[in-house]
C-alpha positions in Angstrom: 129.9 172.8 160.8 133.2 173.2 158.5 135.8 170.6 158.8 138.9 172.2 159.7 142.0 172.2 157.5 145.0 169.6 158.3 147.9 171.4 158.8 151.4 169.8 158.2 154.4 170.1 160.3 157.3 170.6 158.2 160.0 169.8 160.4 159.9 166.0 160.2 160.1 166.0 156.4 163.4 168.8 157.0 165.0 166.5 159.5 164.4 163.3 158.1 165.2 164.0 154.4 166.4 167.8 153.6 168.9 167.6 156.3 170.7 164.5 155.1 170.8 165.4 152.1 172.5 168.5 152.1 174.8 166.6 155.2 175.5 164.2 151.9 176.0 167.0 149.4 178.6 168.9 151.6 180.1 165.9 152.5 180.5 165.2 148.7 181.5 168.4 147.5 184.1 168.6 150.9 185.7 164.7 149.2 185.5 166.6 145.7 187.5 169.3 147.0 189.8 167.0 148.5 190.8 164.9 145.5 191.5 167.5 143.6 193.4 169.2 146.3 195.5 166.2 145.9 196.1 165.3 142.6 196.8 168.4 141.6 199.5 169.5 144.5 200.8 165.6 144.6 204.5 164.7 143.7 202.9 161.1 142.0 200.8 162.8 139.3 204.1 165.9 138.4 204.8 165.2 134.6 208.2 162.8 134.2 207.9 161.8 130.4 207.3 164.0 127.6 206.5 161.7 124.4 206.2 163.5 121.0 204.9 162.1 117.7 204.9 164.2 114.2 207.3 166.9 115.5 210.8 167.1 115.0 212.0 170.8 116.0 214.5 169.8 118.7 215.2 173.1 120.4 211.6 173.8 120.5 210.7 170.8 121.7 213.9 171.5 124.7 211.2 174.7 125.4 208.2 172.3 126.4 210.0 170.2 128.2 211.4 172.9 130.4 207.7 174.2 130.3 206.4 171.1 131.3 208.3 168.4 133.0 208.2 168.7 136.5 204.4 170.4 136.5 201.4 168.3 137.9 199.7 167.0 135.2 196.7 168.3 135.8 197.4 171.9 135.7 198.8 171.7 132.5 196.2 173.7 130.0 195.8 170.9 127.3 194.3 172.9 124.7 196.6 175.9 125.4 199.5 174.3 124.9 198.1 172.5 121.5 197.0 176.1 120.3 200.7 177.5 120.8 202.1 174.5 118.8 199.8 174.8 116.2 200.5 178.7 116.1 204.6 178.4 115.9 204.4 175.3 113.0 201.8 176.5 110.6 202.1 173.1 108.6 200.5 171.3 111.3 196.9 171.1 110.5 196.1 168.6 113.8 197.9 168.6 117.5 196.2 166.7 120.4 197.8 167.0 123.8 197.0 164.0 125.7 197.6 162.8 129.5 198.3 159.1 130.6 198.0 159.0 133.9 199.9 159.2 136.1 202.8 161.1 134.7 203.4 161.4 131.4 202.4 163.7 128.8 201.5 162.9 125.1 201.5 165.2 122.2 200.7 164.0 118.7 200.9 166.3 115.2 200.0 165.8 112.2 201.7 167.6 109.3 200.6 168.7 105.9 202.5 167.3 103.1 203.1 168.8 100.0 202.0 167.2 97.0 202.3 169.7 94.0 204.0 172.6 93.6 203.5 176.1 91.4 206.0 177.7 89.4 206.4 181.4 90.6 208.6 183.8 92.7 208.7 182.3 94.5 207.7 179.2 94.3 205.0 177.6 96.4 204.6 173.8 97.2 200.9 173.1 98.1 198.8 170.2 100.2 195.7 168.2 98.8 194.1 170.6 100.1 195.4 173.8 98.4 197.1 174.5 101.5 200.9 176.2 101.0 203.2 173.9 102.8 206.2 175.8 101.6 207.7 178.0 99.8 211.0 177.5 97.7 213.4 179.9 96.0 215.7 177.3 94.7 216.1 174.5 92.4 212.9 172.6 91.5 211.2 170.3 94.0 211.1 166.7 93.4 207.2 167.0 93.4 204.6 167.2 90.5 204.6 170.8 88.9 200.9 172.4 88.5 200.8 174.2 85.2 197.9 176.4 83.5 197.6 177.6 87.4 197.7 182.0 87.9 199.9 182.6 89.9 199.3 185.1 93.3 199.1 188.5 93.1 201.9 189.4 95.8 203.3 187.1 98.3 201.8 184.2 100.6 202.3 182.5 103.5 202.9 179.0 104.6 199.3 178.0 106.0 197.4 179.9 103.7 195.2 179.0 101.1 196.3 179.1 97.9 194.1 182.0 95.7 193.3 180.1 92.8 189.8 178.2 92.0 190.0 174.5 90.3 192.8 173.1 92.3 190.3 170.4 93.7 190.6 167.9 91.2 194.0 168.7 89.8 195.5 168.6 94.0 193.8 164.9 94.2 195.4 163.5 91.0 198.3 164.7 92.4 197.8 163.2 95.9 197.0 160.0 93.9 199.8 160.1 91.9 202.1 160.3 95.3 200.3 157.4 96.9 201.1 155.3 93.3 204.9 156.8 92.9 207.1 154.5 93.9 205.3 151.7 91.7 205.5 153.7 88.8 209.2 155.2 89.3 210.1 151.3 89.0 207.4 150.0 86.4 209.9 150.3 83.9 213.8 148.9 84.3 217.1 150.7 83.7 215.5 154.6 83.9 213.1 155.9 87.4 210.2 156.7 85.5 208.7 160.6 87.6 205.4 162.2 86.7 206.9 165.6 85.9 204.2 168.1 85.5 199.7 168.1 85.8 198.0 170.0 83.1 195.6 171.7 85.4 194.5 174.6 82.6 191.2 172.5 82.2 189.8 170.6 85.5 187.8 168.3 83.7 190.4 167.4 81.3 193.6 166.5 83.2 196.7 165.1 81.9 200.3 164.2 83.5 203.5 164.4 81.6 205.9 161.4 82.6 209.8 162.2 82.7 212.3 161.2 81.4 210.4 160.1 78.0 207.7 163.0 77.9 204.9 160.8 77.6 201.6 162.4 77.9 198.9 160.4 80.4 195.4 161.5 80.0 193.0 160.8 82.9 190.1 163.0 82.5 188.7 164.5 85.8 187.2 161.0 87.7 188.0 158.1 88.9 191.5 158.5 89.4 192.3 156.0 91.8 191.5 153.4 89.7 192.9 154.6 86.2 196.4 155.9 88.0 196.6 152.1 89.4 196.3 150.6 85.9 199.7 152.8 84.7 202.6 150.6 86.0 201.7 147.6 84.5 200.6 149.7 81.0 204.4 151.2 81.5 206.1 147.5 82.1 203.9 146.4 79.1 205.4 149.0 76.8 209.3 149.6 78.2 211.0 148.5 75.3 209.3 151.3 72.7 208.7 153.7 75.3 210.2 156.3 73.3 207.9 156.1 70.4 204.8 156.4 73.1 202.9 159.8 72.3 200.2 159.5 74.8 198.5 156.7 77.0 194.6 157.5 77.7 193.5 155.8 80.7 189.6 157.1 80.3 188.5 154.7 78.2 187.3 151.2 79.7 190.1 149.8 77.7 193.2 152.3 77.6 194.7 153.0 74.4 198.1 153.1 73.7 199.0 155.9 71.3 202.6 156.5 69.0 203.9 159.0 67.3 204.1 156.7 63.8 200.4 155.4 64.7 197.2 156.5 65.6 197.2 153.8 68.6 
């Protein structure tokens, strides 16, 4: 005789266990619902403080506040408003809109700073990253001058790339050198001592020129960190007969000292 199949009742298993949980799950989604409901509609989490680091336009910054202050902090769109920022101020290569709870509203940008600049017209001043930061169409800036660069074929943009290849190394030197300024300016008492102008005709072979004495500083294309800290004390070393100084070659281990009535 065959042995009859067991059947199974399903509705114990759907009472005991499918039921409560979706009871649970609406019940959680329903407490969801509800906090956000409230946080977003309540008067404790609306936006009272607007705190601003890296940016400095007042009137625009009078235009986010007005946007801003007064809205729950939650339905403020984060990344929209950091996109719009980013879009007026070009310059800016980071923005970050924050929220610290419960009412205040954080926004942090970072700026590009110029480091170099190229002689054309007009001129352009550029980032360590070959980014143009500005453009001027007056005097001089007080920055490093880039020359042996082409200059553009019509005009740019500030937050564009400048069009020229090799700018790596010279843009670093350059960002170097502004990192090792003021120690330099004063290595050498009674006149500021400026790096005027980076040959940057030959990557691999760069070389400053120091103002006010025209002193020619050759660094190669590596290690610049280390070589550009050696040059203060070189300079304090040889301020009395700086203006018989023809060049000072840091590549060597040892850097050589060279004048115009000697070979070193």
């Amino acid at each position: 005789m065959a042995k009859k199949k067991k059947t199974y009742n399903f509705w114990p298993f759907f009472l005991l266990v499918i039921l409560p949980l979706a009871a649970i799950g609406l019940s959680s989604l329903a407490i969801v619902k509800g906090v956000c409901g409230y946080v977003t509609t309540s008067h404790y989490f609306r936006i009272r403080e607007l705190r601003v680091e890296g940016l400095n336009d007042q009137r625009y910054l009078a235009s986010i506040r007005d946007d801003v202050v007064g809205s729950n902090i939650f339905r403020v769109d984060a990344a929209d408003l950091a996109s719009r920022i980013k879009r007026r101020f070009p310059n800016f290569y980071s923005v970050s809109v924050s929220r610290i709870l419960p009412s205040q509203l954080l926004i942090v940008a970072r700026e590009r700073l110029p480091v170099a600049w190229v002689k054309g017209d007009p001129s352009y001043l550029l980032d360590a990253n070959g980014v143009i930061v500005g453009v001027s169409h007056g005097p001089a800036p007080s920055l490093p001058l880039l020359t042996g660069v082409a200059g553009p074929a019509g005009s740019l943009k500030t937050g564009s790339p400048y069009p020229s290849r090799g700018l790596h190394k010279p843009l670093l030197l350059a960002k170097i050198i502004k990192m090792h300024s003021s120690r330099i300016r004063h290595s050498i008492s009674g006149a500021p001592v400026e790096v005027e102008s980076i040959n940057a005709a030959d990557p691999n072979e760069l070389s400053f020129d120091l103002a006010p004495d025209h002193i020619e500083v050759k660094v190669g294309d590596r290690n610049f960190d280390s070589r550009i800290a050696l040059l203060p004390a070189i300079l304090k070393t040889i301020s009395e007969d700086r203006g018989r100084i023809k060049y000072i070659d840091l590549r060597p281990r040892e850097p050589v000292v060279a004048t115009k009535d000697s070979k070193k």
